[in-house]
C-alpha positions in Angstrom: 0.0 0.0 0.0 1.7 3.4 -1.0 2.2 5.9 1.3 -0.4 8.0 0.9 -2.9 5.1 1.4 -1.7 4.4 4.6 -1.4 8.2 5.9 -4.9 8.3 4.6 -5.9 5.1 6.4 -5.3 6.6 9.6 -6.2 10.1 9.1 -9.9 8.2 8.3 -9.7 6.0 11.4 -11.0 9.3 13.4 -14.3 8.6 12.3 -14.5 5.0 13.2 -15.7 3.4 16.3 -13.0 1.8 18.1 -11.5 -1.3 16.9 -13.2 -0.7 13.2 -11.1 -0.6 10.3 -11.6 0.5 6.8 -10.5 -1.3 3.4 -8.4 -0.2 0.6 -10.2 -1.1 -2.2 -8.7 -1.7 -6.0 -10.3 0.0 -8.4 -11.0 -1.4 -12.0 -8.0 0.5 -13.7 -5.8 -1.2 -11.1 -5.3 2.4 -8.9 -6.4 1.4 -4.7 -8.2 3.8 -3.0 -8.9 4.2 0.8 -12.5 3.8 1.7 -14.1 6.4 4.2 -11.9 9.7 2.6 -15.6 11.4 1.7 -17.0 11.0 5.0 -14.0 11.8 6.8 -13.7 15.3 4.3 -17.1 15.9 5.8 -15.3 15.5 9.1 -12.7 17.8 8.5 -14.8 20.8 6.6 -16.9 20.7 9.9 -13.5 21.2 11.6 -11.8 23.4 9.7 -15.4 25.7 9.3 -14.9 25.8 13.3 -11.3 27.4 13.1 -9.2 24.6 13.0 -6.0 25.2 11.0 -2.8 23.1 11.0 -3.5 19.2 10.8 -6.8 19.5 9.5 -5.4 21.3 6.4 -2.9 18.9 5.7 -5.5 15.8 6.7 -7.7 18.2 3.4 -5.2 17.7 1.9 -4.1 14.3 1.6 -8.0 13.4 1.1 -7.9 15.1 -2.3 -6.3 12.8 -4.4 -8.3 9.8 -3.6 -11.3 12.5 -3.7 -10.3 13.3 -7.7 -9.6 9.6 -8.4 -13.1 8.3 -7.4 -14.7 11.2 -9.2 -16.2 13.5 -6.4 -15.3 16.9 -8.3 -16.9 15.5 -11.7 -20.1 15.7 -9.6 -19.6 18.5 -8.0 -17.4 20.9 -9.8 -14.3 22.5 -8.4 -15.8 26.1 -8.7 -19.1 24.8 -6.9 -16.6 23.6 -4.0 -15.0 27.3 -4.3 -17.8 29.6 -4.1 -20.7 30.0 -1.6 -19.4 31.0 2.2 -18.2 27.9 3.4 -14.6 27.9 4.0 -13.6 24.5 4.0 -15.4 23.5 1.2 -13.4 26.4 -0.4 -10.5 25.3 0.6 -10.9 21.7 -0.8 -11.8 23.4 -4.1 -8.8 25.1 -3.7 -6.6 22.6 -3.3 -8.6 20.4 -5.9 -8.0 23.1 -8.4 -4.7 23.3 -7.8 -3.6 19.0 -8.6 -5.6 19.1 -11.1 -4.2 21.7 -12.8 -1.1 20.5 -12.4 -2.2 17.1 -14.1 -3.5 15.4 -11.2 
């Protein structure tokens, strides 16, 4: 499991009861993906729309490639996550906008 997937395993973990894991799961083009990243996102807007700064950025962060991958920004566009008043939706648009314009 790359990196990524397992910085993004445990970063999901918070929204587990204990003892509960969550599976990486292979996708049909061969990519794995770490399930729980959407609802733990939702976790960490809440967060980050109460003032948190710091880890919860970088836990953003790191859910945004698995977020692209599985197709979350072609259902909701990147300038729907962008505009409106709620920061950490914006900031997830942000940082969406960003990999993908980089090739992501």
């Amino acid at each position: 499991m790359p990196d990524s997937i397992s910085q993004l395993a445990q970063v999901n973990q918070k929204i587990l009861a204990g003892g509960e894991q969550l599976p990486a799961v292979k996708l049909k083009d061969g990519t794995t993906v770490q399930t729980g990243t959407v609802a733990t996102m939702l976790h960490n807007v809440a967060r980050y729309n109460n003032g948190e700064r710091g880890e919860v950025e970088k836990e953003l962060e790191l859910s945004v490639p698995t977020l692209i991958k599985v197709g979350l920004f072609d259902l909701f566009p990147v300038d729907d996550w962008i505009a409106g008043a709620n920061p950490g939706r914006r900031f997830v648009g942000l940082v969406a906008r960003k990999l993908l314009s980089a090739g992501a």
